[in-house]
C-alpha positions in Angstrom: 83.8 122.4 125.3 86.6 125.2 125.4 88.7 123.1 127.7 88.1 120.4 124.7 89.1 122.5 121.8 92.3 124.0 123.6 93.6 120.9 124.8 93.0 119.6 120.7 94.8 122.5 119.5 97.7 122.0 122.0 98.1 118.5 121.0 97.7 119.1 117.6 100.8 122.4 117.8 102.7 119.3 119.7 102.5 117.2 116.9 103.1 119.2 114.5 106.1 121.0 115.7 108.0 117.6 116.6 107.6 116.8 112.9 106.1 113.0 113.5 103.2 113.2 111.2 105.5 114.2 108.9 108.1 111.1 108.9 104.5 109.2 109.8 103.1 109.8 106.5 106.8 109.7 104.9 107.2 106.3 106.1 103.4 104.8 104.9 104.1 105.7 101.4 106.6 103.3 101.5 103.9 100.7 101.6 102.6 101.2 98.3 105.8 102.1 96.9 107.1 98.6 97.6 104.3 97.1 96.5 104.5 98.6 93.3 108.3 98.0 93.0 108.0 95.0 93.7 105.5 94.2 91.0 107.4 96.2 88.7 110.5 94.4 89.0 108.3 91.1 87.8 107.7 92.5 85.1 111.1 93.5 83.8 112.9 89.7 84.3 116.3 90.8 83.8 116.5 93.4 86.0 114.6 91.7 88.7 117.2 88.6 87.7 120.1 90.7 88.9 118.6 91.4 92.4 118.6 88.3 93.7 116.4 87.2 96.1 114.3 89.8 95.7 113.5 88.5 92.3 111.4 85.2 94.2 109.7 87.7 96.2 108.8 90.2 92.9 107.8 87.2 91.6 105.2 86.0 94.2 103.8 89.8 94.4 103.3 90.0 90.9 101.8 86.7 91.0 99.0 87.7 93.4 98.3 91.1 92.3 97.8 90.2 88.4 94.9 93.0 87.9 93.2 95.7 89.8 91.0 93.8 91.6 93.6 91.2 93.0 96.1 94.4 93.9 93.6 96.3 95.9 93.1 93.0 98.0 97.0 92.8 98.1 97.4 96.3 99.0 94.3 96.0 102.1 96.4 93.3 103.5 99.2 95.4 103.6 97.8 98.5 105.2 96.2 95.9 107.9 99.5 95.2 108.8 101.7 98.5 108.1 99.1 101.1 108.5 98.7 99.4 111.9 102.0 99.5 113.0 102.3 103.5 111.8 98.9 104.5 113.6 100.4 102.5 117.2 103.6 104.4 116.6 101.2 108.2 116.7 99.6 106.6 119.7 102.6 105.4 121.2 103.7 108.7 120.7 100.8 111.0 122.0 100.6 109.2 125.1 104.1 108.2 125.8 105.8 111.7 125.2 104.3 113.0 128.2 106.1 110.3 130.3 109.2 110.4 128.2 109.7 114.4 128.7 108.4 114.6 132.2 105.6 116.7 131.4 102.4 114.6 132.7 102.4 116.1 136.3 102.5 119.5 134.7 99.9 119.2 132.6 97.4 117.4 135.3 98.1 120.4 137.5 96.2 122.8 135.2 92.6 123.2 135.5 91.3 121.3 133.1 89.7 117.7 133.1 91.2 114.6 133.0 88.3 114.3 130.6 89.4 116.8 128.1 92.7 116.1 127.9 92.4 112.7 127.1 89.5 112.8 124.4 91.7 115.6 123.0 94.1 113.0 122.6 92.3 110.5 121.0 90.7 112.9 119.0 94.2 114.0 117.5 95.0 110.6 117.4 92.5 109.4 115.4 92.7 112.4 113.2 96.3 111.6 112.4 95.9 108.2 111.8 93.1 109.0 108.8 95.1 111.6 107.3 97.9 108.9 107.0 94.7 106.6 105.9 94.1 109.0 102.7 97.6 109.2 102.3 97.6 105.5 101.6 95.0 105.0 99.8 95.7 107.7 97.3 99.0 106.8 96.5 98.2 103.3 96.4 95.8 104.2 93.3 98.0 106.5 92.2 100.9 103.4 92.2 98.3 101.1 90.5 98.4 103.4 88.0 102.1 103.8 87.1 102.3 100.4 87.2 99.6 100.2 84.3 97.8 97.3 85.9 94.7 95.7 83.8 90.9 95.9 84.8 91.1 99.3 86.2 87.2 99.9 85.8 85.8 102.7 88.4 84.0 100.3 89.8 86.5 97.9 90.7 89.1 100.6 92.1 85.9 102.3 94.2 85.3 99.1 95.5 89.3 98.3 96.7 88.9 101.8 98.0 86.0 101.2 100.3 87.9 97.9 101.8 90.4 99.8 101.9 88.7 102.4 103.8 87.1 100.0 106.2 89.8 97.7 106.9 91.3 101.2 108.0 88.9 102.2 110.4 89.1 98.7 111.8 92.5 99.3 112.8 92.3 102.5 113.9 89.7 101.0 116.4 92.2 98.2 117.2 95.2 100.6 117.8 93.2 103.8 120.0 93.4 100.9 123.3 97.4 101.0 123.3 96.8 104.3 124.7 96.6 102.3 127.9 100.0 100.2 127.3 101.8 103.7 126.1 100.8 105.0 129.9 101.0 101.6 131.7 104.2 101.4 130.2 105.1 105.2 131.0 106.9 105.9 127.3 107.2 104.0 123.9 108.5 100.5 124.1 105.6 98.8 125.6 102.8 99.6 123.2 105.0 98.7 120.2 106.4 95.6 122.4 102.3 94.7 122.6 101.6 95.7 118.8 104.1 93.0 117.9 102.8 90.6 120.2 99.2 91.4 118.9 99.9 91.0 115.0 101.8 87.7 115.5 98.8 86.3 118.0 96.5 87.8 114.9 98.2 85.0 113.0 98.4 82.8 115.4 94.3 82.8 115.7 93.8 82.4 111.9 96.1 79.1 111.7 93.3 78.0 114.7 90.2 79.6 113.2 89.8 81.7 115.9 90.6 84.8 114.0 87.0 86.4 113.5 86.9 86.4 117.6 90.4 88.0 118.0 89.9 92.0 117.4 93.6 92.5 116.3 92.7 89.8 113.4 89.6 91.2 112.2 90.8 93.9 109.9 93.4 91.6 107.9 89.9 89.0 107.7 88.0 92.0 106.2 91.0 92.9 103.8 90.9 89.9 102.3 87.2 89.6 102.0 87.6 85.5 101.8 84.2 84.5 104.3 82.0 87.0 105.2 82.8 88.6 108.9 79.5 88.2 111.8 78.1 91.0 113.2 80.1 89.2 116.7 83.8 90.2 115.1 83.0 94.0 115.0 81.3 94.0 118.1 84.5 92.5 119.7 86.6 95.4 117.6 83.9 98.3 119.6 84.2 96.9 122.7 87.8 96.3 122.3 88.2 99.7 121.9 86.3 101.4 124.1 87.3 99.0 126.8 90.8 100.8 125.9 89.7 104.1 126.1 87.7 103.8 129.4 90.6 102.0 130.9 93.4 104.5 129.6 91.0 107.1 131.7 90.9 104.9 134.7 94.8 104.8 134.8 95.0 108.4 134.1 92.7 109.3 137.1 93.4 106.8 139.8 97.3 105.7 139.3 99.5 107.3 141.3 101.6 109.7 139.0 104.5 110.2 141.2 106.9 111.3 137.9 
């Protein structure tokens, strides 16, 4: 357990001294700040008349977020998509750096467990990833609420929040098993190259109706809350995961680290 907690405190002290959760979390609130722009600038017809092409694209937000209710399903669509991208850039990252500065044979030489240093890992990973989650979520309400949209009963926002909330965790699940690409790939490019690849295959599967069997699709199907998901879809998203995890430690353990 010691070996645990010190490698989570050195990963965490690497984190936070490169400053990525910082831009991290700078960059989600961008989300929900161009949401609510964008919604904004709808509503004010002369000033969104002078933008352009943004105007048609104001104009088609507005029109699907009219009220609370139809914004916070808006807004879980959008976090499926950006908060997924922002959580397999901290994975990228945590996994990749080591690669990247040349520090992976250094730090399996010290006497500490494969074990521990990767569940350390995905523990500061995850962590990350749902403090960038509350981030979200919080200044998406708090957008909603600038933005003076109508039907903001308690009961509607604490609802959006909980989809929210789970279409979240969905893609934190979807996103821990690029750990293994970040290390395949030794370094950044190919996790984000696969992330890409994953969210336009995500789309691909919904145009066929396969989406509810594709794990990378599941969260954006639970955002928008059309059909009821089967118990089969988060199954996939579990195993999916830990099929990740367990192969990330495999890689770590077995491949030949010769840099």
């Amino acid at each position: 357990m010691n070996n645990l907690s010190d490698m989570m405190w050195i990963e965490l002290r690497k984190a936070i001294r490169s400053r990525m959760p910082l831009w991290t979390a700078l960059g989600t609130l961008f989300m929900p700040l161009g949401v609510a722009l964008l919604i904004l600038l709808a509503k004010n017809p002369e000033l969104s008349r002078r933008l352009g092409l943004i105007s048609a694209k104001a104009n088609l937000v507005a029109y699907s977020a009219t009220d609370w209710s139809a914004y916070m399903v808006m807004f879980a669509e959008v976090v499926s998509a950006g908060g997924f991208f922002f959580f397999v850039l901290a994975v990228s990252w945590v996994f990749g750096r080591e690669f990247v500065d040349g520090t992976l044979k250094d730090m399996l030489a010290v006497p500490v467990p494969r074990l521990s240093i990767l569940l350390a890992k995905f523990i500061v990973v995850t962590a990350w990833s749902a403090v960038l989650a509350v981030l979200i979520l919080t200044f998406g309400v708090l957008m909603g609420a600038l933005i003076r949209l109508p039907g903001g009963s308690g009961e509607v926002i604490l609802h959006g929040l909980t989809v929210g909330a789970v279409t979240i965790g969905l893609a934190i699940a979807t996103v821990l098993p690029f750990a293994l690409f970040a290390s395949l790939g030794r370094g950044y490019m190919l996790p984000m190259t696969m992330a890409v690849l994953a969210l336009v295959t995500a789309n691909f599967m919904m145009v066929l109706g396969w989406a509810e069997y594709f794990p990378w699709a599941v969260p954006l199907l639970y955002s928008q809350g059309d059909s009821p998901l089967g118990s089969a879809s988060y199954w996939i998203v579990g195993i999916t995961c830990l099929a990740g995890m367990m192969g990330t430690y495999w890689w770590w353990k077995y491949a030949d680290q010769n840099r």
